[in-house]
Backbone bond lengths (Angstrom), bond angles and torsions (degrees), N, CA, C in turn:
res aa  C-N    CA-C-N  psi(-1)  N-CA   C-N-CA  omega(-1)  CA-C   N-CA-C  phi
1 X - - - 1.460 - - 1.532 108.23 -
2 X 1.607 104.06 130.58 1.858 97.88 171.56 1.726 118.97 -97.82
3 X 1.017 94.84 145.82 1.365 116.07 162.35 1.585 116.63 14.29
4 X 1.337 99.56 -65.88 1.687 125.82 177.91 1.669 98.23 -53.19
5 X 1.499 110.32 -68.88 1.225 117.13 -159.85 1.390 100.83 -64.03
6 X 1.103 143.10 -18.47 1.786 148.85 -140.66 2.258 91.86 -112.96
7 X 1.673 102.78 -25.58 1.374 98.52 163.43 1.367 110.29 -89.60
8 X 1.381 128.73 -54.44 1.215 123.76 -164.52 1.603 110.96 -51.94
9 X 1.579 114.79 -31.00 1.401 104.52 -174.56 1.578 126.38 -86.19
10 X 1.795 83.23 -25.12 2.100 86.61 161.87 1.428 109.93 -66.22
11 X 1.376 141.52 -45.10 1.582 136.01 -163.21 1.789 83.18 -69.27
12 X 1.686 118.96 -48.33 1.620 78.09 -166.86 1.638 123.81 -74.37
13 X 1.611 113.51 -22.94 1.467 96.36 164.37 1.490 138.10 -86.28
14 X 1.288 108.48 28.39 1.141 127.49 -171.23 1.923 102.42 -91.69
15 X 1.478 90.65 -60.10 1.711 112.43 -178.57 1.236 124.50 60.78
16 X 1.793 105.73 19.38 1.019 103.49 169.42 1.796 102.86 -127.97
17 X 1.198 133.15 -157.00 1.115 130.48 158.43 1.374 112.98 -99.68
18 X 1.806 125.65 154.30 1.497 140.42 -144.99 0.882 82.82 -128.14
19 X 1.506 109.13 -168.87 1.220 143.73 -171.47 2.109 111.20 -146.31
20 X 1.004 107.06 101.09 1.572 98.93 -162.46 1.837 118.17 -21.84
21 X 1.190 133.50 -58.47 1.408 139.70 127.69 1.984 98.72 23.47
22 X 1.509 90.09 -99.46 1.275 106.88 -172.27 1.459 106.28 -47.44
23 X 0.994 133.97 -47.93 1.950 124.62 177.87 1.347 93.65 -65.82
24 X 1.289 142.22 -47.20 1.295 129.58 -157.74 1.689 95.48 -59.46
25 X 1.532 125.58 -66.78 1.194 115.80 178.10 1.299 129.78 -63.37
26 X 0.898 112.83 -29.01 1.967 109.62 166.76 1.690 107.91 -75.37
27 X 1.535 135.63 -21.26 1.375 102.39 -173.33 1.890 84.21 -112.27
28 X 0.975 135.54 -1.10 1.668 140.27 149.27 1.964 75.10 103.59
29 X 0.762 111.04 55.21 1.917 96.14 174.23 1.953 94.27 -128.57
30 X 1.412 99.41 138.65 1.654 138.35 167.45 1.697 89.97 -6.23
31 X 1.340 149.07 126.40 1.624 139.22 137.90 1.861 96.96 -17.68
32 X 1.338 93.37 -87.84 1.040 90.89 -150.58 2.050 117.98 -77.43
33 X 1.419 101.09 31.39 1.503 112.95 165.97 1.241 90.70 -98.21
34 X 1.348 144.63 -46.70 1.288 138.63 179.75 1.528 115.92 -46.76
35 X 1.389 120.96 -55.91 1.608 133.68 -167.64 1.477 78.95 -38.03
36 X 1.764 106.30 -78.40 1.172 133.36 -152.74 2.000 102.46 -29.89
37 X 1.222 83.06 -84.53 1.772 95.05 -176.53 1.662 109.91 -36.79
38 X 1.295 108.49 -58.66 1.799 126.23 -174.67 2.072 78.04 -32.48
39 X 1.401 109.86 -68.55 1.652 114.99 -155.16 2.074 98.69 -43.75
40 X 1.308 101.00 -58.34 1.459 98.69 177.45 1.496 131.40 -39.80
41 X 1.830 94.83 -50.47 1.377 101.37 -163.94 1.804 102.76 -79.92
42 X 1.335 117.44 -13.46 1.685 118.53 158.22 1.577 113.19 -61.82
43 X 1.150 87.53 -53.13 2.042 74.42 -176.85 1.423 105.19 -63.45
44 X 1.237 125.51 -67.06 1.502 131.61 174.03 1.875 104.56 -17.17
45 X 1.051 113.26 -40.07 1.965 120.56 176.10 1.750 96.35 100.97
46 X 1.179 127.42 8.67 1.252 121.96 156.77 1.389 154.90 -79.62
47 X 1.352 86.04 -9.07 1.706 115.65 156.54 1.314 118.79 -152.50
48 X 1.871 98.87 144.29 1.479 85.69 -173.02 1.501 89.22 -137.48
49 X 1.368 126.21 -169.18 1.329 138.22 -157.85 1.660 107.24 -151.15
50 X 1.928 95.29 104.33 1.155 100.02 -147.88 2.139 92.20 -99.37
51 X 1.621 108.92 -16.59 1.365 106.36 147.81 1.541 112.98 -137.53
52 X 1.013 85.03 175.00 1.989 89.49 -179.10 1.061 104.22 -35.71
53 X 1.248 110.42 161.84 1.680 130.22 -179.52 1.411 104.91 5.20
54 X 1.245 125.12 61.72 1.145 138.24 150.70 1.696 117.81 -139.11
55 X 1.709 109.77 142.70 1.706 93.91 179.18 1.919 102.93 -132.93
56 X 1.188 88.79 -179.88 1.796 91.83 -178.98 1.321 100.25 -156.78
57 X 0.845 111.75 169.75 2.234 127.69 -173.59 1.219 88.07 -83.99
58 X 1.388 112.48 144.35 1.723 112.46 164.05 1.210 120.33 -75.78
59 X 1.550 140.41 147.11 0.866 120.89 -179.11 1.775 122.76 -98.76
């Protein structure tokens, strides 16, 4: 599993919105591989950030 996939599946069993931090330690991926990806998978429309520095899966 990559990186990407190792966030997308913590935000969905999470079901709530994170804090980049918090995915980094629940899916065990780099801080700052998270920022990085989190930035992609927002533009992509797959995550969005429903408060500050916090994100969630779109639904």
């Amino acid at each position: 599993m990559d990186s990407k996939e190792a966030i997308i599946k913590t935000l969905e069993k999470s079901g709530i919105p994170m804090k980049g931090g918090e995915i980094a330690d629940a899916a065990g991926v780099d801080k700052k591989e998270v920022d990085k990806l989190i930035k992609k998978l927002v533009a992509e429309g797959k995550v969005n950030s429903p408060v500050r520095c916090f994100y969630a899966l779109v639904k």
